[in-house]
C-alpha positions in Angstrom: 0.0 0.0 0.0 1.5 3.8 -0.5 1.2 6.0 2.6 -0.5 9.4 1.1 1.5 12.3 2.7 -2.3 14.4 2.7 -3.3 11.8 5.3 -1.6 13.1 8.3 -1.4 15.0 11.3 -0.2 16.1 14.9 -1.3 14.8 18.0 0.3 16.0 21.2 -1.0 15.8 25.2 0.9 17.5 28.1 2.8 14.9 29.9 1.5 14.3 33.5 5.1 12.3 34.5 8.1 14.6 32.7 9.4 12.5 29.8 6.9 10.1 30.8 5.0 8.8 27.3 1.0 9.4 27.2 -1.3 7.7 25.9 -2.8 9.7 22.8 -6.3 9.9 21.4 -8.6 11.9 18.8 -9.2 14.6 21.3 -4.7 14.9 21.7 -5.6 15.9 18.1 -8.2 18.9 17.6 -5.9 21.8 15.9 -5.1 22.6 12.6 -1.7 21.6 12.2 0.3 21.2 8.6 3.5 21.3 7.0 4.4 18.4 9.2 8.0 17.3 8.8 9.6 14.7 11.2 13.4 13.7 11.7 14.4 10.9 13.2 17.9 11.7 14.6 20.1 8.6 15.8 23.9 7.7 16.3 25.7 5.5 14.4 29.1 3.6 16.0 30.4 1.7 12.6 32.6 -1.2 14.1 36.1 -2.2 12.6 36.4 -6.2 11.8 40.1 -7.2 12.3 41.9 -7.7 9.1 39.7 -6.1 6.9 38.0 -3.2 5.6 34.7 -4.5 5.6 32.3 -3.4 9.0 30.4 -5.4 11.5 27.1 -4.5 11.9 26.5 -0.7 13.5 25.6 0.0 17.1 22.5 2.2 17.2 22.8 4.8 19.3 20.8 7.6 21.0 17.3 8.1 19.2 15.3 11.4 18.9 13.1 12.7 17.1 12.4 16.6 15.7 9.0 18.1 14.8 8.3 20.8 12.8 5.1 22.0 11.9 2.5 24.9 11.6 -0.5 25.4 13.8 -3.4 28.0 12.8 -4.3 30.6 15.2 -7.4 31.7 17.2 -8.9 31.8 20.0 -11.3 29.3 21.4 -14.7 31.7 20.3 -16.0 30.7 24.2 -15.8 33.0 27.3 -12.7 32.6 29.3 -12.0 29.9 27.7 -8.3 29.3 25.4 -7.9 27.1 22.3 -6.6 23.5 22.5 -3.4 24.3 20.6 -2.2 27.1 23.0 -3.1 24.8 25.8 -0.7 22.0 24.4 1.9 23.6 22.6 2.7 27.1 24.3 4.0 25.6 27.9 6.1 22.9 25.8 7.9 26.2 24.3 8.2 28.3 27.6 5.1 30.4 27.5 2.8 29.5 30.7 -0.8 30.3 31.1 -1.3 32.9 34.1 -4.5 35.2 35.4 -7.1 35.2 32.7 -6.4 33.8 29.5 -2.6 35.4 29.2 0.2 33.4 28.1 3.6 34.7 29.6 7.3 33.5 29.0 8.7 31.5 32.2 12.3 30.5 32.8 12.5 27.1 34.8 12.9 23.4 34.2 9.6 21.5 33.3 7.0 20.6 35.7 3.4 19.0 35.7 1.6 22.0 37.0 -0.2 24.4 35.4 2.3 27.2 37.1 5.1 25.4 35.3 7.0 24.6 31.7 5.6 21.5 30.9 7.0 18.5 28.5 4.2 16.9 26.1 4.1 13.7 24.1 4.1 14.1 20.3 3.0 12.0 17.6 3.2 12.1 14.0 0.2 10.0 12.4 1.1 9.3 8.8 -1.5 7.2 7.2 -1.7 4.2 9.4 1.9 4.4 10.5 2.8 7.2 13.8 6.1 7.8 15.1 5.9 8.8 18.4 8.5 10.9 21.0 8.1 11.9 24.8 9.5 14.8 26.6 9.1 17.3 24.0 10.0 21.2 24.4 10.3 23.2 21.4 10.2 26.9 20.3 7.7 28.9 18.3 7.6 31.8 16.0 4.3 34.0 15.4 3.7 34.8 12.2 1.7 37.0 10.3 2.2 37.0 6.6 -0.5 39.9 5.1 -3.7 39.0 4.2 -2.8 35.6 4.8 -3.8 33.5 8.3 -1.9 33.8 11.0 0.1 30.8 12.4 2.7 30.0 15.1 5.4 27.8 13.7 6.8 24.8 16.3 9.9 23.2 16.6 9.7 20.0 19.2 12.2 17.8 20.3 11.9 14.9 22.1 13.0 11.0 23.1 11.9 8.8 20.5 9.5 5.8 22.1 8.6 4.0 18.9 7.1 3.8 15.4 4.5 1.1 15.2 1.0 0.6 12.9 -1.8 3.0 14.6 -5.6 3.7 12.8 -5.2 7.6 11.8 -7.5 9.7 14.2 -10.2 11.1 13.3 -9.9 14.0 15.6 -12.8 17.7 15.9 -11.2 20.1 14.4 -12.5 24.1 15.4 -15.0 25.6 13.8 -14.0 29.0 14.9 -13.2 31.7 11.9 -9.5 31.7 11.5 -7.9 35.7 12.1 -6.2 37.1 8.5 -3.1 39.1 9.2 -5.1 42.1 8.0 -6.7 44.8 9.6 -4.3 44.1 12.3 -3.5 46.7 15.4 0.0 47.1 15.6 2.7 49.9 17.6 5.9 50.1 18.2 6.6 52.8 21.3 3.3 54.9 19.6 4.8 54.6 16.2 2.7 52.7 13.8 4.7 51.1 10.9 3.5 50.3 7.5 4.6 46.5 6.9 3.1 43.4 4.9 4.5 41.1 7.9 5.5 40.2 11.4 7.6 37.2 12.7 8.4 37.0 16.7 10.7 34.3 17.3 11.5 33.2 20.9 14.8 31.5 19.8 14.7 28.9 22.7 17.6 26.7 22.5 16.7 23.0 23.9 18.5 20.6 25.3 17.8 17.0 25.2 18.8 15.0 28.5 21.0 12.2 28.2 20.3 9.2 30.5 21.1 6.0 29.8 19.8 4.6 33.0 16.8 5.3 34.5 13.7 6.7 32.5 16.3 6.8 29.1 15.5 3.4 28.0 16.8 2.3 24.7 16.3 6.3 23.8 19.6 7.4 25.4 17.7 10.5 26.7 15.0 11.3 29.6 13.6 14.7 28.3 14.2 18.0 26.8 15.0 21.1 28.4 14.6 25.1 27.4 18.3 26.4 28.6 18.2 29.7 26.8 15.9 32.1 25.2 16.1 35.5 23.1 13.3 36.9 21.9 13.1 39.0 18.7 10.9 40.6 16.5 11.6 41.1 12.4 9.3 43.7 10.5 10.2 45.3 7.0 8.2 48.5 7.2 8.5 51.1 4.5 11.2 53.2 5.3 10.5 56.5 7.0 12.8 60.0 7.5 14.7 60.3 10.4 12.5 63.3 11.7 9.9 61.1 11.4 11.3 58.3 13.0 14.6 58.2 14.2 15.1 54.8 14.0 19.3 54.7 13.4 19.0 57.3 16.9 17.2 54.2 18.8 19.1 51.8 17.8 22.9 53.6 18.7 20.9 55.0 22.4 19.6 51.2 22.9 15.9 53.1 23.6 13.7 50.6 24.1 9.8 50.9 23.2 6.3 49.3 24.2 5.5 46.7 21.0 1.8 46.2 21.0 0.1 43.9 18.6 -3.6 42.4 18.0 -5.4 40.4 15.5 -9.0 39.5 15.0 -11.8 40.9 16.8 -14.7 38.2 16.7 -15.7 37.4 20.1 -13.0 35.6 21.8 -11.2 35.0 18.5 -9.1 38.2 19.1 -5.4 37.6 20.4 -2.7 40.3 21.7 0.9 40.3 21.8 2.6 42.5 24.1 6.0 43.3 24.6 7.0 45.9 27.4 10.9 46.3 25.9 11.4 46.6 22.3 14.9 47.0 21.1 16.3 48.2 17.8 19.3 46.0 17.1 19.7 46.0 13.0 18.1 47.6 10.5 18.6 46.7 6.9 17.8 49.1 4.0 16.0 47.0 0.9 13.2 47.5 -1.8 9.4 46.2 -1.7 7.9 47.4 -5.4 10.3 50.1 -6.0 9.9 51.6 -2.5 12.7 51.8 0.1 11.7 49.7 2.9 14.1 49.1 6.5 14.8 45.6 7.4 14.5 45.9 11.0 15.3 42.9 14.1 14.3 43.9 17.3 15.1 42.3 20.8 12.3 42.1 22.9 13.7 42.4 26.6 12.8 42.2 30.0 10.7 45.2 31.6 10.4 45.5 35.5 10.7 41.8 36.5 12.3 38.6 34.9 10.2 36.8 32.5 8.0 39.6 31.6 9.3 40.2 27.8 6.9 38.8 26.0 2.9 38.4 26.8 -0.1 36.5 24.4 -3.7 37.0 25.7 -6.6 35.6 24.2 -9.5 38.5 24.3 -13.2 38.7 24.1 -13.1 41.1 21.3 -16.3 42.6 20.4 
């Protein structure tokens, strides 16, 4: 039989044991996830026969396994209430749920409460055939592409635990309206720049735990880890005089600005990205359509506290 690449998807559940493999089902599946791409990442110890050139059969070594793959985003469209793919995927990448329906960065290793980073079981379902891995962290970019839908684009590493011959689920998918990247709110310490998109990155850098003992397995590893993070932001506005706005001035006085962004509006289908500390870092002079445009990277940095750079709230809207 041929697999048919169409016939696939994402199904991922926070892990109630760190690195600890859950059991998945439909409902581990209701988001909108595509662009799926899976690496399976494994040493290889060739052996040396005496006398020869020829090899003895390879050692295997440690197993993991990378997932990459783009989720839609929206909000839930009930009161109070956050969607299923925020819920999964944002503590797996750092971003913990807090008072109301806000999302904020945290630094810490993984936990299994709410409060915490947590690790999540992944699975990629390909057609009757799903590779699974536990004790997945990752990292997410937010992007808006204009008039195009919005999407957050996840990065998940994790122990591999096995490929084996599952049904594909048949899992609910949202029927909320998905939020264009048009019409969008967006400022920049009370600036408000003219540009066709908008990618905020966290750049968390993950570590996978080696263990070959206890709760490594045959993996070689027990779960991943976010060790570092630096947030940025990359917009190409169209470029703008310096008495307008000085941005060359900002960047050499390291001023750093209040980034607000929101998208949607339908009731709670609206989301809003905040960051308090907005930096300048490089800006690069290019051409959209004959028009000078600026090129510009921005770190997004802490404000009063640690773990405050960089907020996502789901909104009632109107």
């Amino acid at each position: 039989m041929t697999l048919i690449r169409k016939r696939s998807l994402i199904a991922a559940k926070l892990e109630s044991v760190v690195g600890t493999a859950e059991t998945l089902a439909a409902a581990d599946s209701s988001f909108v996830a595509y662009d799926i791409e899976v690496d399976n990442a494994n040493e290889v110890f060739t052996r040396d026969q005496p006398g020869t050139l020829s090899k003895g059969a390879s050692v295997i070594g440690a197993r993991s396994v990378t997932f990459t793959f783009k989720v839609e985003m929206h909000g839930s469209g009930s009161v109070d209430t956050n969607p299923d793919w925020a819920n999964t995927f944002l503590p797996a990448c750092g971003m913990v749920a807090g008072s109301g329906n806000s999302f904020a960065v945290l630094s810490g290793s993984p936990g299994t409460t709410t409060a915490t980073n947590r690790t999540i079981t992944a699975a990629f379902y390909h057609d009757g055939r799903v590779i699974t891995a536990a004790g997945c962290m990752g990292n997410v970019k937010f992007v808006f592409n204009n008039g195009d839908r919005s999407y957050a684009e996840f990065t998940m590493q994790g122990k591999y635990v096995d490929a084996t011959d599952v049904a594909l689920l048949t899992p609910t998918l949202p029927t909320v309206s998905i939020p264009r990247s048009a019409n969008l709110t967006m400022t920049i310490g009370g600036a408000t720049p003219k540009v066709n998109s908008v990618e905020i990155d966290l750049q968390n850098v993950v570590s996978l735990r080696e263990d070959l003992t206890t709760g490594g397995g045959e993996s070689g590893y027990c779960n991943a880890v976010i060790v570092d993070r630096n947030p940025i932001m990359n917009i190409s506005p169209e470029a703008l005089l310096v008495a307008t706005n000085d941005l060359y001035g900002k960047r050499d006085s390291g001023t750093l600005e209040a980034l607000a962004l929101s998208i949607g509006g339908a009731t709670w289908n609206q989301i809003d990205i905040a960051a308090p500390k907005a930096q300048v870092e490089t800006i690069t002079p290019g051409d959209r359509d004959g028009g000078v445009i600026d090129t510009i990277q921005y770190g997004l940095k802490r404000s009063a506290a640690n773990d405050d750079e960089l907020t996502l709230d789901f909104v009632a809207g109107s």
